[in-house]
GUBANU-295800 format. One record per residue: residue in three letters; y, z, x of N, C-alpha, C in turn. Coordinates in steps of 0.05 Angstrom, whole numbers, plus 32768, in hexadecimal, padded with zeros to 4 digits. Layout:
residues N
ALAYZXYZXYZX ...
end
This chain:
residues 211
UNK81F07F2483A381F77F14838C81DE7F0D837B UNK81CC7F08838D81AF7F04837781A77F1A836D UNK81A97F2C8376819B7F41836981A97F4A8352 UNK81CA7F4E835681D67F56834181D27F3C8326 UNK81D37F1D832C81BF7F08831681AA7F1E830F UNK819F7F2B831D817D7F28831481887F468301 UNK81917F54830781907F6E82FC81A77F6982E2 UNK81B97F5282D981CB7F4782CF81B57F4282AF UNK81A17F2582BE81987F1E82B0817F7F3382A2 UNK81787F4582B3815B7F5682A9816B7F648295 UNK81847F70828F81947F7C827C81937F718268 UNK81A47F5C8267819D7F4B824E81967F4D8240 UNK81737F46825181537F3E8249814A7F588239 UNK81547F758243814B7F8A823581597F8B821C UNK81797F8B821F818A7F858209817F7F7C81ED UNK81797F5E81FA816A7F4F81DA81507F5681D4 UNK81427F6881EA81247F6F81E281337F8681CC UNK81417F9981D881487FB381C6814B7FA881AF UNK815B7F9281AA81617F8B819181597F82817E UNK81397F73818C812B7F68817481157F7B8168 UNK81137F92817E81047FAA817E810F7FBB816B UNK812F7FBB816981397FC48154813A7FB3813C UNK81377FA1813581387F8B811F811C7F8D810D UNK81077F82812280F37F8F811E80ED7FA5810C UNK80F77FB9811D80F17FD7811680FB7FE480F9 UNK81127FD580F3811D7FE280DC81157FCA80C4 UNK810C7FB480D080FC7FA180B280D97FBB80AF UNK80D07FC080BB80B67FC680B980BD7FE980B2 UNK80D67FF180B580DE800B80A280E3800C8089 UNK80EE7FF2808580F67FE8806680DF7FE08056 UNK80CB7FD4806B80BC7FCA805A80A57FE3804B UNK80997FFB8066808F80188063809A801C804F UNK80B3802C804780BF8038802F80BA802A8016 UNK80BF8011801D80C180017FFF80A87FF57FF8 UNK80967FFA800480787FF1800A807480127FF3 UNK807980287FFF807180407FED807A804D7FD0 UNK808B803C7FD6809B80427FBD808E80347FA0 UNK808580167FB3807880017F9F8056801A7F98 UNK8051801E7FA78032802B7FA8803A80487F96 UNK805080527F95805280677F88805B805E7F70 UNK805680417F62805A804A7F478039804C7F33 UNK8034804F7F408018805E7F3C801D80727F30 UNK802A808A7F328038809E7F258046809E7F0E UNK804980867F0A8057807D7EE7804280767ED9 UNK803580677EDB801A805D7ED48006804B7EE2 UNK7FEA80467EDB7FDB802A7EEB7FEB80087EDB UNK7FF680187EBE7FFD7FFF7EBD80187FF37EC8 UNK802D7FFD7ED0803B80007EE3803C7FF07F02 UNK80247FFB7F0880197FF67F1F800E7FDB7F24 UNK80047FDA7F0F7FF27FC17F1280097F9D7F06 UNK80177FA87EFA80317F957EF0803B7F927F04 UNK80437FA47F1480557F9F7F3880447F937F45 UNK80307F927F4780207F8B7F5780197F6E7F50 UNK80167F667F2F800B7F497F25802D7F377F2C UNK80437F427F2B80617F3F7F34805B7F317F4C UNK80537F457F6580597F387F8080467F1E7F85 UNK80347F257F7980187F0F7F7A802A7EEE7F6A UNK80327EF87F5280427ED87F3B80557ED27F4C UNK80617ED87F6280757ED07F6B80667ECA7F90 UNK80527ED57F94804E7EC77FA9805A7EDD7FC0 UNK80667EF47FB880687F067FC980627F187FD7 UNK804D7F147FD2802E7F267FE180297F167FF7 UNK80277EFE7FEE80157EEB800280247EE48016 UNK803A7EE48018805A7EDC8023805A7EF5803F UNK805D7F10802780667F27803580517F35804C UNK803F7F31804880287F3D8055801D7F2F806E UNK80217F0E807780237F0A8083803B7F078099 UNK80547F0B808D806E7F0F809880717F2880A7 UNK80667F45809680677F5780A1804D7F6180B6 UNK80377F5580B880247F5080C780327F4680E8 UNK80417F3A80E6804E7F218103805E7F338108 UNK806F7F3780FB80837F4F80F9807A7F698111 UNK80657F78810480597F8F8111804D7F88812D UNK80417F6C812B80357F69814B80497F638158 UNK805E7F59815380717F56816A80887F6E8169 UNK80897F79815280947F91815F80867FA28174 UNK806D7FA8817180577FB5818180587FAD8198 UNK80587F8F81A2805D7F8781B9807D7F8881CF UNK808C7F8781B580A87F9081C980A97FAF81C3 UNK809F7FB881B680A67FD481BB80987FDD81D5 UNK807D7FD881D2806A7FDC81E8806D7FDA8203 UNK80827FC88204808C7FBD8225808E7FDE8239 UNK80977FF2822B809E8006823C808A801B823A UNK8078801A822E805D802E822580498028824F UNK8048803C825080388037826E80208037826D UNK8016802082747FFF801982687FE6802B8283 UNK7FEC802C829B7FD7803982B07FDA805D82AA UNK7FC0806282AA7FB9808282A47FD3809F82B9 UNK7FD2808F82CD7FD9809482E57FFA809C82D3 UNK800A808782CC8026808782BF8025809782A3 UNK8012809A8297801180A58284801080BE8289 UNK7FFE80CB82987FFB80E782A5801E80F282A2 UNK803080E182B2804280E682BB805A80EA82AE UNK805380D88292806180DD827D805B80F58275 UNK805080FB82758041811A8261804681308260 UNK8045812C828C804B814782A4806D81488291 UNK807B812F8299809881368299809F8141827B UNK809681348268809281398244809481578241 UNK807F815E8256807D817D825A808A81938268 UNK809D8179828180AA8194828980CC8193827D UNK80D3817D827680EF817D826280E48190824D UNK80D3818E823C80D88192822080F281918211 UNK80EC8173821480FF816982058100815981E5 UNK810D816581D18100815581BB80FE813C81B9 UNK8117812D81C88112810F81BD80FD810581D4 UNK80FC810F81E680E1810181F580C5810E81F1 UNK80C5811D81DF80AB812381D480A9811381BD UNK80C2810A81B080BD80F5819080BB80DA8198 UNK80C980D081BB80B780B281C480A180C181CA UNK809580C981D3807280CD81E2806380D081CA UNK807080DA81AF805580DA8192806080BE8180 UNK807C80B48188807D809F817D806E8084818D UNK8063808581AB8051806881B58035807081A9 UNK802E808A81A8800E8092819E800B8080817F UNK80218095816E80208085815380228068814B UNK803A805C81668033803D8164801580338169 UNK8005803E817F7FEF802781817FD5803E8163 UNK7FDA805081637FCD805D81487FCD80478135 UNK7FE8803D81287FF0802981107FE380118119 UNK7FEB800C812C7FDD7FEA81317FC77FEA8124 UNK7FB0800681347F917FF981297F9380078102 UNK7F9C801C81077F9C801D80E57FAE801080CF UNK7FBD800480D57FCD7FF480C47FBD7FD880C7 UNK7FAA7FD280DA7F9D7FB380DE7F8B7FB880C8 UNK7F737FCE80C87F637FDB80BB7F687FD68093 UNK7F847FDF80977F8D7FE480767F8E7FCC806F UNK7F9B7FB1807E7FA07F96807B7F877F8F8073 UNK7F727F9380827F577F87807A7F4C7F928062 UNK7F4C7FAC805E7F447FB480437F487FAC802E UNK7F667FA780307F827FA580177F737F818013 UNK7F707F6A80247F6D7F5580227F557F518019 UNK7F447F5980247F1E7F58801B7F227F5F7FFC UNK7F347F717FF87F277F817FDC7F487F757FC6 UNK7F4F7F5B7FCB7F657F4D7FC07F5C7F3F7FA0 UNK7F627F527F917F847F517F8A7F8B7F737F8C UNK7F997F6D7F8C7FA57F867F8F7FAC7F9B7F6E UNK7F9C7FA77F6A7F9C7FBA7F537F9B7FD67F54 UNK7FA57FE47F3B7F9C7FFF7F3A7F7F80037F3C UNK7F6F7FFB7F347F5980017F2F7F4980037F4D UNK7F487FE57F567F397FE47F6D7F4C7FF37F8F UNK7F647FFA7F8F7F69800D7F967F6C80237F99 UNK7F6180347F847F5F804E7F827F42804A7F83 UNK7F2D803A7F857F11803F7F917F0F80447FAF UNK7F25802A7FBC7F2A802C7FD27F3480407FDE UNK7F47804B7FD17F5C80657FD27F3C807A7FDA UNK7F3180837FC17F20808F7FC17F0C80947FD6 UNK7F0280807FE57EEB80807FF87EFB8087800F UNK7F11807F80147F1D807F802F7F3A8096802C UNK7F3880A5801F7F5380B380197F5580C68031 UNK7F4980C880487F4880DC805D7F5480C1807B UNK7F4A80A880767F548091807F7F78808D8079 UNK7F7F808E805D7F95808280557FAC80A68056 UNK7FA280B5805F7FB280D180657FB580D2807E UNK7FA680C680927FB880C080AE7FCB80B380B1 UNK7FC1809480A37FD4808180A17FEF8088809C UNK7FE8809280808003809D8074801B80B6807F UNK800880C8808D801480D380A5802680CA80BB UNK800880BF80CD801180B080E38026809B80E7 UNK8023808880CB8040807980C38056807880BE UNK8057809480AF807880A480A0808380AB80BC UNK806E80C180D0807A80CB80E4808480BB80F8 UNK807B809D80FE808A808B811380A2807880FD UNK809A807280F180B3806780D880CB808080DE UNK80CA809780D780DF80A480DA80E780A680F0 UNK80DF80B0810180E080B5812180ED809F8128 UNK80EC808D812580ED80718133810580698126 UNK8112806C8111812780698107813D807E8117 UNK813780918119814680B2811F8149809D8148 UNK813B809D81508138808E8166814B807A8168 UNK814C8064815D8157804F8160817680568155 UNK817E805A814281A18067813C81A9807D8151 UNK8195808B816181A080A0817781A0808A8193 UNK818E8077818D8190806881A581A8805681AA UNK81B08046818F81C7803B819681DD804A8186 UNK81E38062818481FB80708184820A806A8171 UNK82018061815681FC805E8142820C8076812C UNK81FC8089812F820680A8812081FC80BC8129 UNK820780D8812F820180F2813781E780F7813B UNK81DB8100814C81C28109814D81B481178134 UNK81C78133812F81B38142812981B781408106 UNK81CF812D80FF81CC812480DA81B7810D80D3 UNK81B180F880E4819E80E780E8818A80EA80E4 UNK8186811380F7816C811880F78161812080DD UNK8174813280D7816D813980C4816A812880A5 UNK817E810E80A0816E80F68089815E80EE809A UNK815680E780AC813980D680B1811C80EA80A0 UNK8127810180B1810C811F80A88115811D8087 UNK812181228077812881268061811981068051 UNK812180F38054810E80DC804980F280DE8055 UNK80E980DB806F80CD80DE806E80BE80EB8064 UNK80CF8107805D80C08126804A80BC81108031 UNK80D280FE802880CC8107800780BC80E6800E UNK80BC80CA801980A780C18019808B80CB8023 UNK808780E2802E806A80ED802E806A80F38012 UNK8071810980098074810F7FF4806E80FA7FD8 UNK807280E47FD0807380D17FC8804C80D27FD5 UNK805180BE7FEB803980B87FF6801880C97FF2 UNK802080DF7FEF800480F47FEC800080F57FD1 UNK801880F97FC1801680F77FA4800880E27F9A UNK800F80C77F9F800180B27F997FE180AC7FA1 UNK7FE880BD7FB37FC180C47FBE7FB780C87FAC UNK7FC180E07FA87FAF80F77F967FA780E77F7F UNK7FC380D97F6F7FB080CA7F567FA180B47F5C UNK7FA180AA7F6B7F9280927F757F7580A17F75 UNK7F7380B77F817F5F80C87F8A7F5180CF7F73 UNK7F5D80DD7F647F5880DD7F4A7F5580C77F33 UNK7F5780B47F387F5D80967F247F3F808A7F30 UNK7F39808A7F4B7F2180867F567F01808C7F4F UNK7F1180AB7F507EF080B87F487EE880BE7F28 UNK7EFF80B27F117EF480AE7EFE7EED80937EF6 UNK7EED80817F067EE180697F067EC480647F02 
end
């Protein structure tokens, strides 16, 4: 009888971890996309850009959002993390088996825990940049853009690919919708936010080095 309490209550406990892991997970997807979308109007103009940007600042929504989604990411990181094996020994073992299924969706968790602790330190990285070099403008971001554009092309990689993954993940995990239509809008938006994402490089890249 205690054990079935104990194995009663440890359910639960995973239950509401899944869930805030999922809560979590899909605020800091919403916020990725709409985070790029804002950075891609760079592509209409700097003046554009810089109006959205003096917007979130007059309203206090920079200052609001950035710390919200900051708390956000570390505690997703930490309940997601609960099942990442932290001794070399367990990790090996993930890898062996990774390797002898070949299986896709357990090859998309094993590059989706990499990409999580990837983002931690490079999304901590961008926070610091983005804040040191505040306010937030066309101008002084496409300098920034410019020096580090080999920096902000991992990011932008490494980010899209666990944002998507991690969505495609979570609707196959709770049974949600079909596997393989899922798969394919998750892959289908991440294409066209890369897409989006590199483009806006490039002029940043270019908006930079005629500075």
């Amino acid at each position: 009888m205690l054990l079935q309490k104990t194995l009663t209550k440890s359910n639960k406990t995973d239950l509401y971890l899944d869930l805030v892991e999922l809560t979590s997970g899909l605020l800091l997807v919403g916020f990725l996309w709409t985070h790029m979308l804002f950075v891609s109007t760079i592509l209409i103009s700097q003046g554009t850009f810089d109006m959205l940007s003096e917007f979130l600042d007059k309203y206090y929504l920079s200052y609001v959002g950035i710390p919200f989604i900051v708390v956000v990411a570390l505690f997703h990181f930490v309940i997601a993390g609960r099942r990442i094996p932290t001794r070399m020994q367990e990790q090996r073992i993930v890898w062996q088996h990774a390797k002898m299924l070949r299986h896709t969706d357990t090859w998309t968790w094993v590059f989706q825990t990499i990409t999580g602790m990837a983002i931690l330190v490079l999304a901590g990285i961008h926070v610091w940049l983005v804040t040191t070099g505040w306010p937030i403008r066309a101008v002084n971001s496409a300098e920034r853009m410019e020096a580090f554009w080999w920096f902000y092309l991992i990011l932008l990689i490494v980010g899209e690919y666990h944002a998507g993954f991690g969505i495609y993940r979570q609707f196959v995990k709770w049974g949600w919708f079909p596997r393989k239509p899922v798969g394919y809008v998750s892959k289908a938006i991440t294409a066209i936010i890369l897409i989006l994402g590199l483009a806006a490089m490039f002029v940043f890249v270019q908006l930079g080095g005629a500075l």
